[in-house]
C-alpha positions in Angstrom: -66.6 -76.9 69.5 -64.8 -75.5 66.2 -66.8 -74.7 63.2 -65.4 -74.2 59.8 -64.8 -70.6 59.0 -64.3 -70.9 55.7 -61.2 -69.3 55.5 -58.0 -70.4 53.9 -54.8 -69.1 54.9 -52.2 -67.9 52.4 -49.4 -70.8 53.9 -52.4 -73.7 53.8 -53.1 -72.9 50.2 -49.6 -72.7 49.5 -49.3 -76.2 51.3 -52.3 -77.2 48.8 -50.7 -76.2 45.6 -47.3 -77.5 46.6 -48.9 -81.2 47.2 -51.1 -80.8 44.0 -47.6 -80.0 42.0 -45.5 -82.7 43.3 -48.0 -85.1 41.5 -46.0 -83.7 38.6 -42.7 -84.9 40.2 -41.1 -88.1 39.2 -40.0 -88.3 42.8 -41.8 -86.0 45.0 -39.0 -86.4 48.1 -36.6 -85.2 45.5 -38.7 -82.2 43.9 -38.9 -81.2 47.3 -35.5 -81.3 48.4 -34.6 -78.6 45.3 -37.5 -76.7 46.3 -35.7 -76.5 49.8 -32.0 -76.2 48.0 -32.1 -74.4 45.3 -36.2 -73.0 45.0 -36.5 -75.0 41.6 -37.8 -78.0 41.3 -37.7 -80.3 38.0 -42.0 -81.5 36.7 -42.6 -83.5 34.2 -45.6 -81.8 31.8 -47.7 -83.9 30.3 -49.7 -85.5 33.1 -51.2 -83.0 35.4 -49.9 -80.0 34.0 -48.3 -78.5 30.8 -46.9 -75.0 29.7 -46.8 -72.3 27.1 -43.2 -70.9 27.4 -43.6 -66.8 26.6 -40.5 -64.7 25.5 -40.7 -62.0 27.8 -40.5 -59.1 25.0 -43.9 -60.7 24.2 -45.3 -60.6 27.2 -43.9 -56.9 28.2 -45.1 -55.6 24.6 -48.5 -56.9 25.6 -48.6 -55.2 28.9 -47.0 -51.8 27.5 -44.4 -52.3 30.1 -41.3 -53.8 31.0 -41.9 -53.2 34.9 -42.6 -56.4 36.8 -44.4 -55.1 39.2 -47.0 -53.4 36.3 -46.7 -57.2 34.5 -47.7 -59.3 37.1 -50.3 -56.9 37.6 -51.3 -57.0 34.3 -50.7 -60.7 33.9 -53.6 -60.7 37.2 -56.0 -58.5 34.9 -55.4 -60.4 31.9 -56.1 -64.2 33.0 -59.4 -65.1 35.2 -57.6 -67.4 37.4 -54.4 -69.3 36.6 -50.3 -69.7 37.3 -47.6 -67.7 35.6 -44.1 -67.4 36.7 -40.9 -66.1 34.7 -37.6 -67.4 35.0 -35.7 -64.0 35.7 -32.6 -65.4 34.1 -33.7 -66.4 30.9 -36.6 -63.7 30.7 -39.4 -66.5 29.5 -42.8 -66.4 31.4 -44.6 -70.5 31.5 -48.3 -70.1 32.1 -49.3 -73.6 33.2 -52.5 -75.1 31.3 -54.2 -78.5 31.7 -51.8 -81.2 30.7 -53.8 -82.1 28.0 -54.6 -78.9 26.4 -54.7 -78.4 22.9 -52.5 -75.9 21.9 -53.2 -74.8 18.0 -50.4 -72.2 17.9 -47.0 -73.6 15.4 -43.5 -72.7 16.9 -42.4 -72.0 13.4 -45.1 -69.2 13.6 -44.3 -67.6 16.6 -40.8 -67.2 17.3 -39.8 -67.9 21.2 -43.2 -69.3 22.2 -43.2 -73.3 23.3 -45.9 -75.4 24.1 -44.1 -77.9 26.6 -46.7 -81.1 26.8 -45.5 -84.7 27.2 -41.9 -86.1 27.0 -40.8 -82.3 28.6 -39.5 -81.3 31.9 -39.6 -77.6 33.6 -38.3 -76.1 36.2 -40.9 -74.8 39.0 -40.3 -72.1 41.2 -41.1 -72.8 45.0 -44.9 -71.8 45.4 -43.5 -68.7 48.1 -41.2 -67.6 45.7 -43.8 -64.4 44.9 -40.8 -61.8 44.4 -38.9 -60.9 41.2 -35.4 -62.2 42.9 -33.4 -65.7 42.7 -33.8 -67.5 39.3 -37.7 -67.5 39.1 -40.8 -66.2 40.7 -44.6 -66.8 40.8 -45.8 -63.8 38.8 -49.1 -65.2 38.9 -49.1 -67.9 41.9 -51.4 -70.7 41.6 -54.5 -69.7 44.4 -55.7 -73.5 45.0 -54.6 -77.0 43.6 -55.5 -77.3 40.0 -55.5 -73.5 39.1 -54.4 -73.5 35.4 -54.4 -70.7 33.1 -57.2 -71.3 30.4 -55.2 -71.5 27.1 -57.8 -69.9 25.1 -56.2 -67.0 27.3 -52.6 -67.3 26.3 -53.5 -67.9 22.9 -54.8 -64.8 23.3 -51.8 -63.1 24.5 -49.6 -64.8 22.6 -51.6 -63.3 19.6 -51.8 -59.6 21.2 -47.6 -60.0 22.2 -47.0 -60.5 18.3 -49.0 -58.0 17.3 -47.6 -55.4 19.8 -44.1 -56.8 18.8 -45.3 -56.0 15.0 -46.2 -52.7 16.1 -42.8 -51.9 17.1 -44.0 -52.3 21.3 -41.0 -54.2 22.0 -38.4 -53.4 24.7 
């Protein structure tokens, strides 16, 4: 007879996360076909998920580093819980929020940053994609379906990135 340990393995919560993301897909067999491909796939935001798109000079003035191993460790410090990852090529961070989060910050105020709700489209990273290499990585990979920054918390770092930025704490 088995009895439940309790445990969850790093590739079944990875398996969880991937099936709770693909809920963002328009067509799940083809998000997971460019997760195979090319390690991106395309979500729509607005439904289960949305995103606060991060210029990464904010993001490393906030952390006091531009090292991504010290940011994602900071990034771990910073949110209680959550999913961040940063698309290496265009040096943006997306922390995911509930797809119907309020988000009180104006563009036009803060240069860079983008709340991406309904009518957008992003590109994920494939949930093992946990390394800075390829196009994009999980900085900050989602621990169990559902786990969404809180965006009091990247309000707040959006605040402390501009201020660090003011401060002359860019890189």
């Amino acid at each position: 007879m088995l009895e439940a340990s309790g445990l969850t393995t790093l590739p079944e919560r990875q398996f969880a996360a991937t099936s709770w993301l693909l809920g963002a897909a328009d067509d799940r067999e083809m998000a997971r076909r460019q997760w195979e491909d090319q390690g991106i796939a395309l979500l729509c935001c607005g439904g289960i998920l949305s995103a606060v798109r991060i210029p990464a000079r904010m993001v490393w003035a906030t952390a006091k580093s531009d090292e991504l191993g010290e940011v994602d460790a900071f990034l771990a410090r910073w949110f209680d819980g959550g999913a961040v990852f940063m698309d290496l090529h265009a040096q943006q961070y997306y922390a995911l929020v509930p797809g119907t989060a309020e988000w009180p910050l104006k563009e036009r105020d803060f240069p860079g940053v983008s709340y991406l709700g309904r009518d957008n489209f992003l590109g994920v990273p494939e949930i093992r994609r946990t390394e800075p290499k390829g196009c994009g990585y999980w900085c900050l990979p989602m621990q169990s379906p559902g786990d969404l920054c809180y965006p009091d918390e990247v309000e707040s770092l959006v605040l402390t990135g501009r201020a660090a930025l003011a401060e002359g704490g860019g890189r």
